[in-house]
N, C-alpha and C positions, 0 to 999 in steps of 0.2 A: 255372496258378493255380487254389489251389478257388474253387469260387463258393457264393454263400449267395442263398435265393431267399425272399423274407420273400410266403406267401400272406397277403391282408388284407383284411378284410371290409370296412374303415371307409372314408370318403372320399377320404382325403389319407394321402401320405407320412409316416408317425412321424418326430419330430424327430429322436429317437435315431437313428434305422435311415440317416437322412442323416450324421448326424452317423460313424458308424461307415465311412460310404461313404466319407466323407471324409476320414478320419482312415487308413486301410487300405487305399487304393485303391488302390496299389501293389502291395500282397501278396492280397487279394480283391478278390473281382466280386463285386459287390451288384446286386440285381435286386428288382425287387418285381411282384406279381402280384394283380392286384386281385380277388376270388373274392367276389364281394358276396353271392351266393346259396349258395356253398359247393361248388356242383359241379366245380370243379376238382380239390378235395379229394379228395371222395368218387373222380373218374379216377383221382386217380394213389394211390388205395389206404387213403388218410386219412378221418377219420371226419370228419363236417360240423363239426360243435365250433357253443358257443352263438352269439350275435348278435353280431357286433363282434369277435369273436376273431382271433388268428393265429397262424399255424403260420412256424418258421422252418425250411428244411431245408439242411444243408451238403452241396455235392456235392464231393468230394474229388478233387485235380488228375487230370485224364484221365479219370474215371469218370462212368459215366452213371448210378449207385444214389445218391441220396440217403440221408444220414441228420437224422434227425429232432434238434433242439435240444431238450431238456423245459429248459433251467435250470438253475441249483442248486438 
């Protein structure tokens, strides 16, 4: 399965991001990773990004390279 790894500054789970966990659990892993300081970031190659920010990255089935989610 891919998995999706949501880094997140803020205190609590986004509703959304459960809600998508829950809605596609079958077909993704959802994971969250709480980076309140941002250094996880900066490890794994990512720029800090301002206060409260987050980054989502998709790891596609069997690989260990992330790629990054910007949006539409």
């Amino acid at each position: 399965k891919p998995r999706a790894l949501l880094l997140n500054q803020g205190k609590g789970i986004p509703l959304l991001w459960q809600t998508l966990g829950n809605k596609y659990r079958d077909h993704i892993k959802f994971a969250i990773h709480r980076d309140r300081k941002g250094k996880s970031s900066v490890k794994m190659g990512l720029e800090k990004g301002p206060e409260k920010s987050s980054k989502v990255l998709i790891y596609p089935a069997g690989s260990t390279d992330y790629v990054r989610y910007e949006g539409v």
